[in-house]
N, C-alpha and C positions, 0 to 999 in steps of 0.2 A: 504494500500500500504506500503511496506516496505521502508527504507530509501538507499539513494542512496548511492552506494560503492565511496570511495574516491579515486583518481585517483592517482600513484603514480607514477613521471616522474622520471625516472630512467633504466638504460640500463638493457638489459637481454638476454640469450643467446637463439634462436633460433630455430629451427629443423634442421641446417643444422650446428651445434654450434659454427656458427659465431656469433660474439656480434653484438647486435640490439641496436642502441642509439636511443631518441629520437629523433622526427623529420627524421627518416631515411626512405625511400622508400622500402617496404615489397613483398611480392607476400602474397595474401593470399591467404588460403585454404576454404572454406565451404564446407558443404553438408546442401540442404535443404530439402524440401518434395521429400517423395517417395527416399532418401538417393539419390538427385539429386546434383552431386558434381561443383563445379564453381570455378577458378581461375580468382583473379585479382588483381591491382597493389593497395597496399595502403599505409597509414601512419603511423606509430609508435605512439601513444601520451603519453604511460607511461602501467603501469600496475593493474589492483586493488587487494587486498588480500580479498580470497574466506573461504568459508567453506567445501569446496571439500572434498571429502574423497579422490583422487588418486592428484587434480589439488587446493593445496593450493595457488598461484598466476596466474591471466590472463591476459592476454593482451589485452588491447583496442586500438581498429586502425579505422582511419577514411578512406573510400573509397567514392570517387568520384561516382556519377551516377547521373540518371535522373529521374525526377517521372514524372508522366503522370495524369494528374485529368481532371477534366469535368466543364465547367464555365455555368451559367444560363443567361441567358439573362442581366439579371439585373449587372453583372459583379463578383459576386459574388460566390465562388467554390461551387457546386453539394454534399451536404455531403450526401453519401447513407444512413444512417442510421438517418436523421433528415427529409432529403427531399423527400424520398423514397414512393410512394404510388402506390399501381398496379391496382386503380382504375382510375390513373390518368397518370398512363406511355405512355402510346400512345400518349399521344398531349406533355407529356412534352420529352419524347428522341429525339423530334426530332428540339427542341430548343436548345438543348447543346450542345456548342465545345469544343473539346477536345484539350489541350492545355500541354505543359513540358516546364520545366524547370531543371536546376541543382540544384542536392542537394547534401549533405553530410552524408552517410549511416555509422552510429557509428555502433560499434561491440565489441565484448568481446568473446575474443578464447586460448583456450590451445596454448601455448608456441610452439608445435610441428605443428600447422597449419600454421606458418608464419615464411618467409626466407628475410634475407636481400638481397638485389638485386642491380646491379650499372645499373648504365642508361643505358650502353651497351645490358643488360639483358630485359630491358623494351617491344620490340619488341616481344622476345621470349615470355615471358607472356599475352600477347596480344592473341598472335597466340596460343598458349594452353589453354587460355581460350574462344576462338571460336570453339577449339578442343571438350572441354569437355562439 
């Protein structure tokens, strides 16, 4: 495993080249599978310095969400990859509940994926990200 980028708390300008501080409230941009695109509102935390060849600095932003996992009887999380057996799925799928809570989804994006936003703006991104 390689060692972790060191995080640098420091303002920077944006996609829309408005200056981004930290701690500031973002829209962000992705694309995931299948160039499936998502807008949603996050956090500033600083930026790290990359090896890019076009993107020498990124940004790292935290976004609110939810994760969703599966708990075993015993109270203990469902890990697919330790508990997993398809000789024995039939009596256990149907002991598991599925259970969320909130988490903190970290990220790291090109400068041009992320706009600062004032609360007014909060809504609108909401609704363009139910959009896309």
């Amino acid at each position: 495993m390689g060692k972790l980028a060191t995080v640098i708390a420091a303002p920077i300008k944006g996609a829309l080249g408005t200056e981004i501080n930290v701690g500031d409230t973002v829209m962000v941009v992705t694309t995931g599978y299948s160039h499936r695109v998502s807008v949603k509102k996050g956090k500033y935390v600083g930026y790290i310095e990359s090896s890019g060849y076009y993107y020498k600095q990124r940004a790292r932003i935290e976004v609110e969400g939810v994760r969703s996992f599966q708990v075993k009887p015993d109270g203990t999380e469902f890990n697919w990859s330790k508990d997993y057996d398809p000789k024995t799925w039939q009596e256990v799928k149907d002991t598991l509940v599925r259970k969320t809570e909130p988490c903190v989804y970290k990220s790291t994006l090109n400068f041009n994926r992320i706009a600062a936003i004032k609360e007014s703006d909060y809504a609108i991104v909401e609704q363009v990200g139910k959009l896309v």
